[in-house]
C-alpha positions as CSV (number, residue, x, y, z in Angstrom):
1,X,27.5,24.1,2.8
2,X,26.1,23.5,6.7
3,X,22.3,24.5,4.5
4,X,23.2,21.9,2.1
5,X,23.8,19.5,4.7
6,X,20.8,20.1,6.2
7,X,18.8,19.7,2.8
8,X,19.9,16.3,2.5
9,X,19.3,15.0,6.0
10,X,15.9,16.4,5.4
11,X,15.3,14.6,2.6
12,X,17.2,11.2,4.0
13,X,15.1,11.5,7.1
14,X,11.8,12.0,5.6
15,X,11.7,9.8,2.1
16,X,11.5,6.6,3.3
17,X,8.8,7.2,5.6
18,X,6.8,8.6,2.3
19,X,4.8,5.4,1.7
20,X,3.4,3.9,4.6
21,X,2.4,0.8,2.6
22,X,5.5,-0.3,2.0
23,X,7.3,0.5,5.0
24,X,4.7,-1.7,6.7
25,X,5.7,-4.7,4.0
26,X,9.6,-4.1,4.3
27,X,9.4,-4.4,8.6
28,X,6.3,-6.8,8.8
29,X,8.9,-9.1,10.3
30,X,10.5,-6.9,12.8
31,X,8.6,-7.8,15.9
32,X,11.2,-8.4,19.1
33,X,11.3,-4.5,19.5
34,X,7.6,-4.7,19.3
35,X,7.4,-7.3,22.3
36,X,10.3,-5.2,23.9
37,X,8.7,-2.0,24.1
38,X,5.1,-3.4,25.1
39,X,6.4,-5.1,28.0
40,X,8.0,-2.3,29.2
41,X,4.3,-0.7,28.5
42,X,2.7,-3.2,30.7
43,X,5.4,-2.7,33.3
44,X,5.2,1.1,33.8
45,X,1.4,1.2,34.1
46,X,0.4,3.6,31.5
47,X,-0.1,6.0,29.9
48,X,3.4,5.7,27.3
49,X,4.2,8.6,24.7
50,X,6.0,7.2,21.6
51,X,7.9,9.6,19.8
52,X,8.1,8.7,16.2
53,X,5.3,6.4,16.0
54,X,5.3,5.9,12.3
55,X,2.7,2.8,10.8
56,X,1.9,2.1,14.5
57,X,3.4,-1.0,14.6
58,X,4.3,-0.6,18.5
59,X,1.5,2.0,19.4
60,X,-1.1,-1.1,18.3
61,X,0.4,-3.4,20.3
62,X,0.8,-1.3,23.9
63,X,-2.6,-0.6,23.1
64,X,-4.1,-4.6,22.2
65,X,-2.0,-5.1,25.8
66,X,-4.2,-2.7,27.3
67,X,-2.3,0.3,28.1
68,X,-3.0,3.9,26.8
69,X,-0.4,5.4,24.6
70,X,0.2,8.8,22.8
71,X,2.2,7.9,19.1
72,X,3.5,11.1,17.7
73,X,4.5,10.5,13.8
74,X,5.9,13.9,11.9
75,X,5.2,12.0,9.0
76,X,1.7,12.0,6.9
77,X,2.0,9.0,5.1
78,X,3.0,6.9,7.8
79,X,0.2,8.4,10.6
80,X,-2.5,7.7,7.6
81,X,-1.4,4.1,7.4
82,X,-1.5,3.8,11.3
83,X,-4.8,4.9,11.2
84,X,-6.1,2.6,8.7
85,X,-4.3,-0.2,11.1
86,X,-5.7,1.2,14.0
87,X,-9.4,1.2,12.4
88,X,-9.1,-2.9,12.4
89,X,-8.7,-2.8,16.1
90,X,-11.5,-3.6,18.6
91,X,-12.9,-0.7,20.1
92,X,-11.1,-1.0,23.4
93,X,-7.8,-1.0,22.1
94,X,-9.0,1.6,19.2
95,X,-10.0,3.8,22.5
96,X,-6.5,3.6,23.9
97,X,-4.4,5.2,20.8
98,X,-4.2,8.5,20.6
99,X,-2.5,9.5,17.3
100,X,-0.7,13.5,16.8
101,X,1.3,14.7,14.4
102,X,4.2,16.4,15.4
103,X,7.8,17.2,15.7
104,X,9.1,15.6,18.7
105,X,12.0,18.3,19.0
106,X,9.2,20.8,19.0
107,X,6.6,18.9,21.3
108,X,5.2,19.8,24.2
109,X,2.5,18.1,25.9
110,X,0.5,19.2,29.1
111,X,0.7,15.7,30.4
112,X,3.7,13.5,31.9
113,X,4.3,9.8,31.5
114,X,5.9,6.9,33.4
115,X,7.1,5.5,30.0
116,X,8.8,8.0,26.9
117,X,9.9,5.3,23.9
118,X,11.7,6.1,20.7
119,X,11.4,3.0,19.0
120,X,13.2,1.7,15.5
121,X,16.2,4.7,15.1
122,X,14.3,7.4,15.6
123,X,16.8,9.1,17.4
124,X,19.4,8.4,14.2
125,X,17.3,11.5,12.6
126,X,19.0,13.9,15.3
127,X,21.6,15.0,13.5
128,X,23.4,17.6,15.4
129,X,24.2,18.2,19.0
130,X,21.0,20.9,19.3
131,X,18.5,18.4,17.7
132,X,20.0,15.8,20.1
133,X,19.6,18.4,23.0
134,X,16.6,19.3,22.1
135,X,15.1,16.1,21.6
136,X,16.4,14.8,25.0
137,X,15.0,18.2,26.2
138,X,11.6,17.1,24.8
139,X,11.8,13.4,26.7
140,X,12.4,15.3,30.2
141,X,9.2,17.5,30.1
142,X,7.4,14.3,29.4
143,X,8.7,12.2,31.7
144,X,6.8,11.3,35.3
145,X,8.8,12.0,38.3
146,X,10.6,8.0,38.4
147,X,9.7,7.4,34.6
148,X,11.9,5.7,32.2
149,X,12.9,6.3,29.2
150,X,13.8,3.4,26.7
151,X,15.0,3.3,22.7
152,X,17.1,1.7,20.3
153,X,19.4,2.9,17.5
154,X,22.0,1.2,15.2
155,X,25.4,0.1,16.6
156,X,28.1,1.4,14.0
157,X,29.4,-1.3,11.5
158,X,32.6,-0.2,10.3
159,X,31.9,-2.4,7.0
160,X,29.2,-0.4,6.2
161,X,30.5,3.2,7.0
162,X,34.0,2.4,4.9
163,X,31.9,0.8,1.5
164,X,32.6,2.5,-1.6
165,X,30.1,4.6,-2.1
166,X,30.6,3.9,-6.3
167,X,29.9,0.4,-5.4
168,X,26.8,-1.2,-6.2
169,X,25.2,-3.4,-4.0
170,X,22.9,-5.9,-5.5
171,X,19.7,-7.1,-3.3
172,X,17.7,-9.1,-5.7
173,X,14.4,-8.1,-6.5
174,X,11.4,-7.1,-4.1
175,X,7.7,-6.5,-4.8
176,X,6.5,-2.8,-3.8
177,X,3.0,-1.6,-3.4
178,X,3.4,1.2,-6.3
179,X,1.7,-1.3,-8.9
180,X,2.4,-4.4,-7.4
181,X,5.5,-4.8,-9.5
182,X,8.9,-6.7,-8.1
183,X,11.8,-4.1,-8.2
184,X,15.3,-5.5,-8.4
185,X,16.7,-3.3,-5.2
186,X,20.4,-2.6,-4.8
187,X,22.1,-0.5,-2.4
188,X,24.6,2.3,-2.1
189,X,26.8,3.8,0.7
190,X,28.2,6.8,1.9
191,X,29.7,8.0,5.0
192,X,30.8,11.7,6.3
193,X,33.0,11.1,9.1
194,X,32.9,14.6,10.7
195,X,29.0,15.0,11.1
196,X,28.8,10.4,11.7
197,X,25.8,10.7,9.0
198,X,25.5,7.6,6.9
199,X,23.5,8.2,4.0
200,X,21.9,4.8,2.1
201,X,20.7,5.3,-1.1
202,X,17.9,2.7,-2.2
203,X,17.6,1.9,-5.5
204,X,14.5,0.3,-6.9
205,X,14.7,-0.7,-10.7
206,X,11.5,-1.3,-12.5
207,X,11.7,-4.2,-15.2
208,X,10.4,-2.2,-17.6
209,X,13.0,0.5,-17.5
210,X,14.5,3.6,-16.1
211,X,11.4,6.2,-15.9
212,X,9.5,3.8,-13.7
213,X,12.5,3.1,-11.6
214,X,13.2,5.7,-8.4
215,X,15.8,5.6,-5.5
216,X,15.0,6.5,-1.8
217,X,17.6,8.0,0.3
218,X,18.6,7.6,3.7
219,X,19.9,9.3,6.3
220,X,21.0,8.5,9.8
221,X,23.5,9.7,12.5
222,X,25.7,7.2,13.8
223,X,25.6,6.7,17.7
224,X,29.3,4.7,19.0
225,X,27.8,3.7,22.4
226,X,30.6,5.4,24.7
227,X,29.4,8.7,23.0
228,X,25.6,7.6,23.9
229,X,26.1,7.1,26.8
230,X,28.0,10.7,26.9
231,X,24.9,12.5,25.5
232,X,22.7,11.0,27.9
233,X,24.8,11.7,30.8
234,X,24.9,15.6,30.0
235,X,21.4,15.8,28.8
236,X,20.2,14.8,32.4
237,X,20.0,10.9,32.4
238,X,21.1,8.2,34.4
239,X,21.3,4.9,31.8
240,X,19.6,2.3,33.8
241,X,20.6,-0.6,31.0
242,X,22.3,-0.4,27.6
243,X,22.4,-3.7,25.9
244,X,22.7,-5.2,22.6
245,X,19.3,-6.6,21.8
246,X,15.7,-6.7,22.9
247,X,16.8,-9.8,25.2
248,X,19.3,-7.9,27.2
249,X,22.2,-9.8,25.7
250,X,25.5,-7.1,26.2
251,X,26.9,-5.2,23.1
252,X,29.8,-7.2,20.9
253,X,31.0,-6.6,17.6
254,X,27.6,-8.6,15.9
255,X,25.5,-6.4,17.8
256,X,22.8,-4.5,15.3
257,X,20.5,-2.5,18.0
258,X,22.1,-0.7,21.0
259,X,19.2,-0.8,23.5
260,X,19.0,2.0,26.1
261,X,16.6,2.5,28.9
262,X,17.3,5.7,31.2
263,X,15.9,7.4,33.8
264,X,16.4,11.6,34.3
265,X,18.8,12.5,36.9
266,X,17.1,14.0,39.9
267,X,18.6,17.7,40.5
268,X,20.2,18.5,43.6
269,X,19.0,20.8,46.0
């Protein structure tokens, strides 16, 4: 069962990053983490490692601001699709981005930073407590004596985690890259309660019938913010802010992103 498990997170955490095209066409109008996450850039100094860098879509920008910055992507797809973004740059910015690919739970850098960023719910693809421990372990050989770390990740919506998961969610239709066709896109949802993994299953229809038509799952770990701030606390971090948007606003029940900034405890002699 627990390899099972572990099978389908796999595959929940990895196939919708599988077409970097799209992904860049589904978020093109996410930009307030983007600002969020460059400011902070700007503030620290340089240089910034992102973990989980994916299309680039906040590597680019740290980088147009002037600030170096390290994007680690485990994903292919996506790093290929950053660099053909990152080719359009000037030179100067171009110069700035270093792109690696790599697991973040496994990374280890011979360089520190004043600024470690998981943006977009990267850390919703930790799914147990040692790929949570590990990935916080990752963050505190990165960071700068006084650096900050700073990500986001989904508040739980108890609407979503108690859906059917039978049930049929209809989306209407949306065009996709794979042959410029407009998919009619519905969703399904399932929840496991012990291991707080939601698992969305996206379903893409092609109007001409069912062997063009292909789902994409998945998967993330659900983060209730007492227990976040938990984790951080006994994997060596003292939360600096933990707000419910890129504005600062505090969490309430119509909050979507839990935004956490945190700097690593200091030992004691």
């Amino acid at each position: 069962m627990a390899k099972r498990k572990r099978r389908r997170s796999a595959t929940g955490s990895e196939a919708h990053y599988a077409d970097g095209r799209y992904y860049d066409q589904a978020y093109r109008r996410r930009r307030n983490d983007v600002r969020f996450y460059t400011n902070l850039a700007v503030e620290s100094g340089g240089p910034v490692l992102e973990l989980g860098a994916g299309t680039g879509r906040v590597a680019l920008a740290i980088a147009k601001a002037g600030i170096d910055v390290v994007g680690v992507e485990p994903m292919g797809p996506m790093l290929e699709q950053a660099r053909q973004r990152m080719d359009r740059l000037p030179r100067a910015a171009r110069e700035r981005i270093e792109l690696r690919q790599g697991d973040l739970m496994r990374l280890r850098l011979r360089r520190k930073f004043p600024l470690v960023i998981a943006p977009f719910n990267v850390w919703m693809h930790l799914y147990t407590r040692e790929e949570i421990e590990r990935g916080f372990a990752t963050v505190r050989h990165h960071l700068a004596p006084g650096g900050r770390f700073a990500f986001d990740v989904l508040l739980p919506d108890p609407v979503s985690l108690s859906r059917d998961p039978a049930k049929q969610y209809r989306g209407g239709e949306v065009p996709h890259p794979r042959g410029g066709v407009r998919y009619r896109y519905s969703e399904y949802f399932s929840y496991d309660p012990v291991a707080q993994i939601e698992t969305v299953v996206m379903d893409f229809e092609h109007p001409d019938g069912k062997d063009q038509s292909f789902c994409t799952p998945l998967t993330q770990r659900q983060f209730f913010p007492a227990e976040l701030e938990a984790l951080l606390h006994y994997n060596g971090f003292v939360v600096e802010s933990h707000s419910g948007d890129f504005e600062g606003k505090p969490i309430t029940a119509a909050t979507e992103s839990q935004v956490v900034t945190a700097r690593a405890r200091r030992s004691t002699p």
